[in-house]
N, C-alpha and C positions, 0 to 999 in steps of 0.2 A: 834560678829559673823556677817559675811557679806553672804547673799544670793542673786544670781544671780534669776532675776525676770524670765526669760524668762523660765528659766529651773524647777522654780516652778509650772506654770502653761502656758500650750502653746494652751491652744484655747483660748484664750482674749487676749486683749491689757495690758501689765502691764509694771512699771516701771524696768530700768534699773538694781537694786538692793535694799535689805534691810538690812539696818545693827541694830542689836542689840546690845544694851551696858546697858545690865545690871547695871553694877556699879552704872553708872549713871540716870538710868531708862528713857533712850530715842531710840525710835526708828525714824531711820532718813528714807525716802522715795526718793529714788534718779532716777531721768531721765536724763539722758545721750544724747543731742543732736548732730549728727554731718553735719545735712543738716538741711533742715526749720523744723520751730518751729512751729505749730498749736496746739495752745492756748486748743482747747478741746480734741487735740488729749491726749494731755498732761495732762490735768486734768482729764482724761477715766483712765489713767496709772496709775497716782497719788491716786487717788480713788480705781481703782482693787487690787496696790499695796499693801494699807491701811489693804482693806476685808482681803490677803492674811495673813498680819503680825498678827490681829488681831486673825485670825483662829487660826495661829500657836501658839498664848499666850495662845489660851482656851486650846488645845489639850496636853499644857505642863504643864497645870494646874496654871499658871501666870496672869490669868486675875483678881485676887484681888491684883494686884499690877499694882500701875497707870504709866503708861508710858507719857511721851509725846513725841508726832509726830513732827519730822520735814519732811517740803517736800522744795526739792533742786531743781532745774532744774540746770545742767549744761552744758555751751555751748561756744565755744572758742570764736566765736565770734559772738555780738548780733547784729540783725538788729537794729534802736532804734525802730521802729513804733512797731515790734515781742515783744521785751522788755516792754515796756508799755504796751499791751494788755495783756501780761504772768503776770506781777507784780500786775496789777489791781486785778486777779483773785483769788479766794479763793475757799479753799477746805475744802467740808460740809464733815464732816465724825464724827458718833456715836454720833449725837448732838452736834456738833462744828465747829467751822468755824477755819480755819487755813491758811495762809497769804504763799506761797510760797518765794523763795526766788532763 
């Protein structure tokens, strides 16, 4: 299931989409860039996105079942200096650290 972040929640900053794959038990976190990249704007997004997916596992009664998170940034094209400071960074969410990509 793919959900459009903006349309979930429109007084904060959140990512671009979430998609759910059960099958596989991953939920991916995606940012969608088409101008500059700011590294905390992105990880503000990355993180709202998270609370968001998380909420909708509890409310569907899914949260004894573990998921893992990916978080994506996607961008046609990188600046490199943008790139290294996006890549170095990592996203804390529910006691974890997690490596964007």
């Amino acid at each position: 299931m793919i959900l459009k972040g903006e349309k979930l929640c429109q007084n904060q900053k959140v990512c671009g989409c979430i998609i759910f794959d059960e099958d596989h038990q991953v939920i991916g976190i995606i940012e969608l860039k088409s101008k500059t990249a700011h590294p905390t704007e992105i990880l503000e997004k990355l993180i709202n996105g998270s609370k968001i997916a998380s909420k909708l596992l509890e409310e569907c009664n899914a949260r004894n079942i573990v998921f893992k998170f990916y978080y994506i940034v996607l961008r046609k094209k990188w600046n490199i200096s943008e790139y290294r400071i996006i890549s170095s960074k990592k996203v804390d969410f529910e006691r974890k650290r997690y490596n964007y990509n």
